[in-house]
C-alpha positions in Angstrom: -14.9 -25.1 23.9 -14.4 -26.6 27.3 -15.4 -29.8 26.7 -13.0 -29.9 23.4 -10.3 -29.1 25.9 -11.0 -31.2 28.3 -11.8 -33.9 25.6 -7.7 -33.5 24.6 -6.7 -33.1 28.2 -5.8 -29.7 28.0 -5.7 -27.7 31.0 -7.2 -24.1 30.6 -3.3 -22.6 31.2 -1.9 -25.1 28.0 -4.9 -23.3 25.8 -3.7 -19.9 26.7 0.2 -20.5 26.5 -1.1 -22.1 22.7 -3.1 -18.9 21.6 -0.9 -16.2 23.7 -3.2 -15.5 25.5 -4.4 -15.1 29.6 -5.6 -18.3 31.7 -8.4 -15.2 32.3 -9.2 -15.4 28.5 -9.6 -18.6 28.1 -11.9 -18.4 30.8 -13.8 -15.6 29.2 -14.2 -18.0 26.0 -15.0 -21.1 27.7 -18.3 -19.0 29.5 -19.0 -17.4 26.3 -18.1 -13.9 27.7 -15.7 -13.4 25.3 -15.5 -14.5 21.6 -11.1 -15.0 20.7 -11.0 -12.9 17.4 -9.4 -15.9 15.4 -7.6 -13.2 12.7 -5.4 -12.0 15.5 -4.7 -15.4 16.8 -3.8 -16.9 13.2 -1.5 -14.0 13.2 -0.3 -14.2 16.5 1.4 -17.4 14.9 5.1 -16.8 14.4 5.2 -20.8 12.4 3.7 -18.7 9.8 4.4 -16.2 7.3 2.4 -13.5 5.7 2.4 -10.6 2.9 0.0 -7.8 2.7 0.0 -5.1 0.2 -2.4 -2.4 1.4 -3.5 0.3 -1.0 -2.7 4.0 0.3 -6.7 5.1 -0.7 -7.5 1.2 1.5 -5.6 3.0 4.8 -7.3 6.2 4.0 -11.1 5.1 3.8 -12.7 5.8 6.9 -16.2 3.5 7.3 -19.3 5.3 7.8 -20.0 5.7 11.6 -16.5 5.3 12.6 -15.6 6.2 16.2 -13.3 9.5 16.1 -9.7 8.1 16.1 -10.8 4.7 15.2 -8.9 5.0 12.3 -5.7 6.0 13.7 -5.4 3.4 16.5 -6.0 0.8 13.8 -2.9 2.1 11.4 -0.7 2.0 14.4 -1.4 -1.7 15.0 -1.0 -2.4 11.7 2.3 -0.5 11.5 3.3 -2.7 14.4 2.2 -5.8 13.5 3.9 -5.1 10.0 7.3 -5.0 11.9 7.0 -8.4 13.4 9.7 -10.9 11.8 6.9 -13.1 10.4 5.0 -10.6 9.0 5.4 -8.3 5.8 3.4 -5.4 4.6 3.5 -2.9 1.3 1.8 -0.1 0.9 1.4 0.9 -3.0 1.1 5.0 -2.4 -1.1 7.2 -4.6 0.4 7.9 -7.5 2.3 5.0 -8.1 2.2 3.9 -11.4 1.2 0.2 -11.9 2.0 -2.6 -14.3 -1.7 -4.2 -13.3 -4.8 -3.2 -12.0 -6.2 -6.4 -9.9 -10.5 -6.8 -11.0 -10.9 -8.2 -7.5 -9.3 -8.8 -4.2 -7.8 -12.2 -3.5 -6.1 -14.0 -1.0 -2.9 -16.0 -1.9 -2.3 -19.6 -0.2 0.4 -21.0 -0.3 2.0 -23.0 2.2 5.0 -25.4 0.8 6.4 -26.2 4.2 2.8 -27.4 5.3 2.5 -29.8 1.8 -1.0 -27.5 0.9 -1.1 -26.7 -3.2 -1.2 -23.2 -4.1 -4.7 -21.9 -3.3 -6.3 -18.3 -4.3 -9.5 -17.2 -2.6 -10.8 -14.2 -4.6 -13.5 -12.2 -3.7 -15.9 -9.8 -6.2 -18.7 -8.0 -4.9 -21.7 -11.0 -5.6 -19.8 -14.0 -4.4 -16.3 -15.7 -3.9 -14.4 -18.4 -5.0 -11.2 -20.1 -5.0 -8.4 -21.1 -7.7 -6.4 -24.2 -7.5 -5.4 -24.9 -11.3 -1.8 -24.2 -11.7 -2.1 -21.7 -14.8 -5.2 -20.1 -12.6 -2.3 -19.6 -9.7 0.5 -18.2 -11.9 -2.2 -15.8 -12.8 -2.8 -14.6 -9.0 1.0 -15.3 -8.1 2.1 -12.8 -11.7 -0.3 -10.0 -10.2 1.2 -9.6 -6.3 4.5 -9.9 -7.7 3.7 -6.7 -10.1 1.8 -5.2 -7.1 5.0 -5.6 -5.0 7.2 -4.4 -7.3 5.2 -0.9 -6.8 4.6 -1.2 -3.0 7.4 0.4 -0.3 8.4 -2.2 2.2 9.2 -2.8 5.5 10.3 0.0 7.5 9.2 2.6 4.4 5.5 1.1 4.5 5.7 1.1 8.7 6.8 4.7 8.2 4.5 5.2 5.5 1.5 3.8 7.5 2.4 5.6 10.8 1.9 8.6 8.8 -1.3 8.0 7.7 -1.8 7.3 10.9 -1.2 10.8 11.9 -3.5 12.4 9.2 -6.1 10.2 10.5 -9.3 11.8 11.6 
């Protein structure tokens, strides 16, 4: 990393105003002491935008192994983060009826600003794969619309989440 930096004639305090992050971090990364955790600094970018519906049962599941309160510090960061201007979450409760059942979990790209076509990256439990055929898209694009319709929103799901949160073992 330091030599890409120093390769662009960035000083280590330019990387860390880039990724919001400490001169100290970029330190850290640049010895190998420290590995950035590049979800968190993709989302960290306010040029972007991003949607997540989140399944009530998905908020609920608590991984084998967990640390006590794991689960509960992680809802409360995604309640926060959901309140950020360039991020929106949903939360489709239990109980909700639903228009569609989704076979597999996918990823909707689609960045018209940036010039990118619409891109889905789906995942099913043997392998992955991405869409890029416009009828393929609509197909993807029909489904989070239907899945939205059932979700709360905005302060509701923060609300909804910080509950959880609370229930949290």
């Amino acid at each position: 990393m330091r030599r890409l930096r120093s390769y662009s004639g960035l000083s280590q305090r330019d990387v860390a105003r880039a990724a919001g992050v400490s001169q100290m971090t970029v330190l850290r990364w640049e010895k190998g002491d420290y590995l950035p955790d590049l979800r968190q600094a993709i989302l960290g970018d306010t040029s972007r935008t991003f949607e997540f519906l989140l399944a009530e049962a998905a908020l609920r599941w608590v991984p084998a192994g967990a640390e006590p309160g794991m689960l509960a510090a992680q809802l409360r960061h995604v309640a926060a983060m959901s309140e950020l201007p360039h991020i929106s979450a949903g939360v489709i409760l239990t109980g909700t009826p639903l228009r569609v059942i989704p076979l597999c979990g996918f990823v909707l790209h689609d960045d018209p600003a940036g010039g990118s076509e619409p891109m889905v990256q789906y995942d099913i439990p043997h392998t992955g794969g991405y869409a890029t055929a416009p009828g393929d898209v609509r197909v993807y694009r029909d489904q989070l619309a239907a899945l939205r319709d059932a979700a709360v929103t905005g302060l509701a799901a923060a609300a909804a989440i910080r509950v959880i949160a609370g229930e949290a073992v």
